[in-house]
C-alpha positions as a printed Julia matrix, in Angstrom:
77×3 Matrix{Float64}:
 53.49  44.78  208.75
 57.27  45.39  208.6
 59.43  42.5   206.73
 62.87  43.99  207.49
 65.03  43.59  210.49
 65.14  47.51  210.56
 61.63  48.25  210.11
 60.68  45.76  212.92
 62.78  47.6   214.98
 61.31  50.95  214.21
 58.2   49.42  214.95
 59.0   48.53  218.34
 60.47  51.79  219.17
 57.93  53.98  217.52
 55.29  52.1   220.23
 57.28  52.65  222.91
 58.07  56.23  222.61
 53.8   56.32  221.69
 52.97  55.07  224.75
 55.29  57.13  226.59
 54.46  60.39  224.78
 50.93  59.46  226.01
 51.39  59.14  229.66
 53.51  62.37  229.58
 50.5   64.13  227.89
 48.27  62.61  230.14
 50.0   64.15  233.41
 49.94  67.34  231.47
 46.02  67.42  230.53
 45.28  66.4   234.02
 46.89  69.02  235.28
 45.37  71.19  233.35
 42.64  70.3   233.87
 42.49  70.47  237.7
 44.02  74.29  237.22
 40.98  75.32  234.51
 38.37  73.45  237.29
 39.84  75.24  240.91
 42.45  78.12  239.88
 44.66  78.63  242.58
 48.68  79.4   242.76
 49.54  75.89  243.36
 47.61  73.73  241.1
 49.05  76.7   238.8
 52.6   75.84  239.38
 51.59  72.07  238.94
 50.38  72.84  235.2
 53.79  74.65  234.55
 55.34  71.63  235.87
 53.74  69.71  234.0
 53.69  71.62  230.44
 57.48  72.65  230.88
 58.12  68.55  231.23
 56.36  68.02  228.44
 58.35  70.59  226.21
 61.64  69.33  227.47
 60.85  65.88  226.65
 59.7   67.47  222.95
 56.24  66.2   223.0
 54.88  69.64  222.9
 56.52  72.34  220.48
 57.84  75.58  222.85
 55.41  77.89  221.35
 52.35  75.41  222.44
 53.56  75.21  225.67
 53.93  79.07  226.03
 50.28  79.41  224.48
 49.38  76.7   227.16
 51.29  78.54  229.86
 49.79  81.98  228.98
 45.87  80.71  228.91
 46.75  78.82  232.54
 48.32  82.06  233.99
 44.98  84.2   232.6
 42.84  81.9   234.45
 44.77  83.28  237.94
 43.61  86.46  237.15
């Protein structure tokens, strides 16, 4: 448990961003998800939606959500 003012603080905002971080990744996945269960052009564009959100908000690295990106788009095929 954090004794300084500081360190309480960066307590509080390290949750927050977790819990945000998770709900972002949780769009994501499901949206995945629904692409990897019924491929189809739109759920596709969903997923890139989704994964290029992710990467702008940096909770994915850019070469992740490429890899991501490239393994949704071979599904299509």
């Amino acid at each position: 448990m954090p004794v300084l003012p500081h360190a309480k603080k960066a307590l509080r905002a390290s949750k927050t961003k977790a819990q945000y971080n998770r709900q972002v990744k949780s769009v994501a996945t499901s949206a995945m998800k629904k692409m990897t269960l019924k491929p189809s052009k739109e759920n596709l564009t969903a997923a890139y939606q989704a994964i290029d959100k992710t990467t702008k908000r940096k909770v994915y690295h850019h070469n992740r959500a490429a890899r991501l990106k490239s393994k949704m788009a071979k599904l299509l095929k």
